[in-house]
C-alpha positions in Angstrom: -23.7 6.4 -25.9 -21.3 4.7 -28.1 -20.0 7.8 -29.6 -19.4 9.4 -26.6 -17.6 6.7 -25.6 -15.7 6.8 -28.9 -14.7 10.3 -28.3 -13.4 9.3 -24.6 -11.6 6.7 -26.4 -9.4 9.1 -29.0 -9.2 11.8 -26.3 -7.7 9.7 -24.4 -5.2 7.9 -26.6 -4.1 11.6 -27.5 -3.4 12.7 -24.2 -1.9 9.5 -23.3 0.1 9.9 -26.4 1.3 13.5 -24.9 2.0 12.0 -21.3 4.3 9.5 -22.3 6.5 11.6 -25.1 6.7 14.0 -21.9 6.9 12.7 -18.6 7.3 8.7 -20.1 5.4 5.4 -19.2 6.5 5.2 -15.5 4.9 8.0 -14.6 2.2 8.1 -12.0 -0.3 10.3 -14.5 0.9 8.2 -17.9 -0.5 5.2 -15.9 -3.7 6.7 -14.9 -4.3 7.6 -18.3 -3.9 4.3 -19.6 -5.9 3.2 -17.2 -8.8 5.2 -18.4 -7.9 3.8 -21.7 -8.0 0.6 -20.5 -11.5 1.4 -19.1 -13.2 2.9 -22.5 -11.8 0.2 -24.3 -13.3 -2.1 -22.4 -16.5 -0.3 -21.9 -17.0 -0.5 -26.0 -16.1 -4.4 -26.1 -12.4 -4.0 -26.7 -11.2 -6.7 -23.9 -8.3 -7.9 -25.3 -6.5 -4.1 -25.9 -7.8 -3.1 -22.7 -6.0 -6.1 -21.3 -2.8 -5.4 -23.3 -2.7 -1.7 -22.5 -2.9 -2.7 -18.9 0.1 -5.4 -18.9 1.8 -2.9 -20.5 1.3 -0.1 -18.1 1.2 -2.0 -14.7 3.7 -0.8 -12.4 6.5 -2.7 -11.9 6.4 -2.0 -7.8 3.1 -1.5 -6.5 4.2 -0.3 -2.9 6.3 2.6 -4.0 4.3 5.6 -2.7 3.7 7.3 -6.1 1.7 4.3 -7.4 -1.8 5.9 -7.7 -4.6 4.5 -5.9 -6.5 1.9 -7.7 -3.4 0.6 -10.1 -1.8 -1.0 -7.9 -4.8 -4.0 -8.1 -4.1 -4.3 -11.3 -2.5 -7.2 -12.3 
């Protein structure tokens, strides 16, 4: 399970790589894909760059209507 989860991982820092040299950190998808970061990370023990990655990617205003659903808890 681990390396699946490994794979996860690196596929997703790639693509998350991608989204922000394209559409940048504030966009709605960039922060979904750190979020999923944020969730493999912690899924193989890595709390504390989980918890980093999500700091760095919460949005800055929650209530604006392209926040995705389920970020805007984040905090």
């Amino acid at each position: 399970m681990n390396s699946r989860l490994a794979l996860a991982r690196r596929l997703n820092e790639d693509t998350l790589a991608n989204y922000q040299r394209v559409l940048g950190d504030d966009h709605p998808t960039t922060v979904i894909l750190a979020t999923n970061l944020a969730a493999d990370l912690d899924a193989l023990g890595r709390h504390a760059e989980a918890s980093k990655l999500r700091q760095q990617f919460r949005p800055q205003d929650p209530s604006r209507p392209d926040t995705p659903i389920g970020v805007s808890g984040i905090s």
